[in-house]
N, C-alpha and C positions, 0 to 999 in steps of 0.2 A: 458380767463375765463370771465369779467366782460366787458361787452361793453364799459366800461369809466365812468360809471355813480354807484350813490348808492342810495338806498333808508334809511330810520331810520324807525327800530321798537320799540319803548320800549316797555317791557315786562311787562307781566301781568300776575297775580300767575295761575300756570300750566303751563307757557307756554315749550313747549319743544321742543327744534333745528329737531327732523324727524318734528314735526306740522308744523313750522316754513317753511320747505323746502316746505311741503304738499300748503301751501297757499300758497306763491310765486311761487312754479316750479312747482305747482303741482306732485309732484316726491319727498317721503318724502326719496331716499337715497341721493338726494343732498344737505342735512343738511354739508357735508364735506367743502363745497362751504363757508357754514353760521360758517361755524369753522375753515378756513381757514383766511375768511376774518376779522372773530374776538378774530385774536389770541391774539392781547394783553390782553384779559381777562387773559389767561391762559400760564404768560411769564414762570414757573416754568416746564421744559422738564416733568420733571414725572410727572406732575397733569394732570388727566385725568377730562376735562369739567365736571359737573353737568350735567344730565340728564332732571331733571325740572331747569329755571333756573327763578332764584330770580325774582319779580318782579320790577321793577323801569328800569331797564339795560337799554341803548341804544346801539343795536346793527347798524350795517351796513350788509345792505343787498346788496350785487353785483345784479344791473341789468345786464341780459344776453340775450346773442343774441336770436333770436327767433328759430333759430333750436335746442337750448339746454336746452329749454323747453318742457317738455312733452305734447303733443298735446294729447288728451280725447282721440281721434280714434285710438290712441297708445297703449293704456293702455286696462289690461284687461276685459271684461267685468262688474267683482262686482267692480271694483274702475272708473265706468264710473258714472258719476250724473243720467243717465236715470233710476237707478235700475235693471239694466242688463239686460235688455228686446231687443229684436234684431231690 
């Protein structure tokens, strides 16, 4: 999964794990990644994450190899920065 490496985000109110994936992977269903690697937020088996989370947190973020990145020219047209234009 993570190349060996990790970055630190702390959080800032609103912030929310799909946003989170959306900036780093570009790919906001890799939030799993960002909740995997921060499970010890959430040692209790039933506690299902926060959806916004608190702001101050520091999370860990896995750096990842470059093919598990979503590249723009992947992605569908309206989630491309150009404004979907061809």
């Amino acid at each position: 999964m993570a190349d060996g490496g990790y970055l630190e985000h702390k959080t800032v109110a609103g912030d929310r794990w799909d946003m989170l994936a959306w900036k780093y992977y570009g790919d906001a269903s890799k939030q799993t990644i960002l909740l995997e690697a921060n499970r010890e937020l959430y040692l209790e088996p039933i506690r299902v994450p926060d959806l916004i989370l608190a702001p101050g947190i520091t999370l860990k973020v896995p750096v990842l190899e470059a093919e598990q990145v979503a590249l723009e020219s992947d992605l569908p047209p309206w989630k491309r920065g150009g404004g979907g234009e061809p």
